[in-house]
N, C-alpha and C positions, 0 to 999 in steps of 0.2 A: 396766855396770861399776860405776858406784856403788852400786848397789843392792847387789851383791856385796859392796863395800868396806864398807859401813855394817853390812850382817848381820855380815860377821865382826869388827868394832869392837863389836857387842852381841856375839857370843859370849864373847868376850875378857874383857868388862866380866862379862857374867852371872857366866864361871866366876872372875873376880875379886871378886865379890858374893858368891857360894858356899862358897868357902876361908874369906871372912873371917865369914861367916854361923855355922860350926862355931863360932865363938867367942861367940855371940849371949848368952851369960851374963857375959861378961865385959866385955864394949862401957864404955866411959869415959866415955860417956854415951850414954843408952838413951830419946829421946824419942818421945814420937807418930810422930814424921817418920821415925825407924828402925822403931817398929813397922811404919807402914803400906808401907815400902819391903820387911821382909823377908818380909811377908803377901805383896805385889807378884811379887817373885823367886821364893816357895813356889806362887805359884798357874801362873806362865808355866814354871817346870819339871814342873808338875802337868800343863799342858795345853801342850805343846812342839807339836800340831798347831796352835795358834792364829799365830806369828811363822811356819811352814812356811806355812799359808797366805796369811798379809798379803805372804810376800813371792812369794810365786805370784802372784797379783792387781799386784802393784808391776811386776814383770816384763813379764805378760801386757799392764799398760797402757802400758807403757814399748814395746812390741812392737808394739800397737796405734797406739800416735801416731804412729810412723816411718812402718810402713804406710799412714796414712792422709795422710801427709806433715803433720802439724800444723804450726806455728811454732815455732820453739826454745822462746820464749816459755810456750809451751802446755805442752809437756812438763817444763822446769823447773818450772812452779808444781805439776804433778800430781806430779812428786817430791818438792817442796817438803810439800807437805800429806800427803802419805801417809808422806812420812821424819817428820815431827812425831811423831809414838806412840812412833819406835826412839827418836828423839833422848831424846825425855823418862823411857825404860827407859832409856837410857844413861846419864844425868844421875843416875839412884836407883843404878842399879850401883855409879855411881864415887863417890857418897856413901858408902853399904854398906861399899864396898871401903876406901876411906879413912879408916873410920872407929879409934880409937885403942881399941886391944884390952891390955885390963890383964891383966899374969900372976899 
């Protein structure tokens, strides 16, 4: 269920990254940190099978640990480490998205 929850917090964000992306000449300020964020956003809509399979794999191990009965313990950290990659595209999205767009 979180894993769910989290992918569609990155979609949300992505296509909040994407709206505000069309404005990418007009950005109020345009550093390093926006270029490499909107290279980041062009490459993961480029390759959309990469986040379909991270979260195949997140699932699959999330499916696996019950099965196998791990410790709570166990499967929150395996969330924990593999939610690190969405968190941190989430974090450039909502940069991207917030950023202040001159008319």
């Amino acid at each position: 269920m979180a894993w769910l929850f989290l992918a569609s917090v990155c979609v949300f964000g992505h296509s909040f990254a994407s709206s505000s992306m069309e404005f990418r000449a007009s950005f109020a300020l345009h550093n390093e940190r926006t270029t490499h964020g909107m290279q980041l956003v062009e490459f993961i809509e480029a390759n959309l099978w990469m986040p379909a399979c991270y979260l195949f794999i997140g699932v699959a191990l999330l499916v696996f640990s019950s099965a196998r009965r791990l410790p709570a313990w166990a499967g929150w950290l395996c969330f924990l480490l593999l939610a690190s990659p969405w968190a941190c595209y989430l974090q450039v999205c909502l940069y991207l998205g917030g950023k202040i767009v001159l008319w």
